[in-house]
Every structure is written in C-alpha cells, then in structure tokens.
N, C-alpha and C positions, 0 to 999 in steps of 0.2 A: 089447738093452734099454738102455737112459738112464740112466744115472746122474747128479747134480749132489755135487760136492766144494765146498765154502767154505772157505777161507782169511780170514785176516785178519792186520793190523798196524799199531801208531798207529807213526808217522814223522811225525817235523818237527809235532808237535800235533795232525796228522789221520789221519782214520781211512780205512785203503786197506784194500778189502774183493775177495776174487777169487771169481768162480764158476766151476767148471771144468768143463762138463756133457759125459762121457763118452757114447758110443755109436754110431747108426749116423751122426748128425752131428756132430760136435766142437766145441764153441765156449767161449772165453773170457770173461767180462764182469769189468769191471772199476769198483766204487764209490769216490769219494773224497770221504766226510762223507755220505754216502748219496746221492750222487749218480754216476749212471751217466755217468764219465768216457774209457771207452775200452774196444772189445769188435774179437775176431778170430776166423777159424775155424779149426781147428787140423787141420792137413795130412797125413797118413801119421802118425799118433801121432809126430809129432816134436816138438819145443817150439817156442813162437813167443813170442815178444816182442810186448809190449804198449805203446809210447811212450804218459805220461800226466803231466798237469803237477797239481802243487801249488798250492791256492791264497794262498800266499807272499807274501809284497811285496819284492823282484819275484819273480814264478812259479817255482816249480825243477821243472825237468824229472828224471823220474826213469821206469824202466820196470820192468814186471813179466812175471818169466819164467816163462812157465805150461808143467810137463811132463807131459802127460798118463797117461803109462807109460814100461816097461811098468811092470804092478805098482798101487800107487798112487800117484793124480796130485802134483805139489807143484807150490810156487809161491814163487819168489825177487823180494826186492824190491832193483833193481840203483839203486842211487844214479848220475846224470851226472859226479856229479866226480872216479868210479872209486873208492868206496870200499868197503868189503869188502859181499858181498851178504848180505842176511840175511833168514832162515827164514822164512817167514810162516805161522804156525799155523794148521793146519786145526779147523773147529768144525763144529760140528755143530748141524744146525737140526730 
C-alpha cells in the first residue's frame, strides 16, 4: 500500500516542500516556491539525495536528503557550503 509523507522548510526566503510517497514504488518530489524542482526514485529503502537549486541571485545549490525508513520517512535539508543540516517538518495534508 502507498503512502505520501510531506515535509516542508522556508530556507534562504523560499519555501522547499518534499513528498516522500512510500510503497511498492518509492519516489521523492521535491517543490521550491510551489514549483516542482527535483524528484528521484528511492532504492532498497535507502536514502537518496536530491541536488536542487535556489532561486537566488546567483542560484545556491543545496540538496535534500529523503530517508524513507525504516520506521518513518524524514527529510534533511543539506546546505553546499557544509553547514549544519536541518530538520524539515513533516505536515500533514
């Protein structure tokens, strides 16, 4: 059975939004300002990284680390210039 998990977190002014839809297919999507900026499928319930750019002047690349299990899924948003990663809240729709 399917399940969809949402995340969310405003960084740098915008707003980064994850979907993380558990079951017999795995897959990530990734929103930045309500736009669908970066999606993967997720492999052996292992985590997979998500590279996605900010739209900044100039762009800052940053990525989001979607863990599907086990257990329930999370979602870290990793900053490029190595700074600490942080939580991104799960909501509920």
């Amino acid at each position: 059975m399917s399940r969809r998990h949402h995340f969310h977190i405003d960084y740098l002014g915008h707003s980064v939004s994850a979907t993380v839809q558990t079951g017999h297919r795995s897959v990530v999507e990734i929103l930045v300002d309500g736009k669908e900026t970066g999606h993967a499928t997720i492999e052996d319930d292992g985590p997979v990284t998500v590279p996605i750019e900010l739209p900044t002047d100039p762009p800052t690349a940053v990525t989001v680390r979607a863990t599907p299990g086990p257990g329930e899924p999370s979602c870290l948003l990793l900053a490029a210039a190595g700074g600490e990663p942080q939580e991104m809240a799960p909501r509920t729709y």
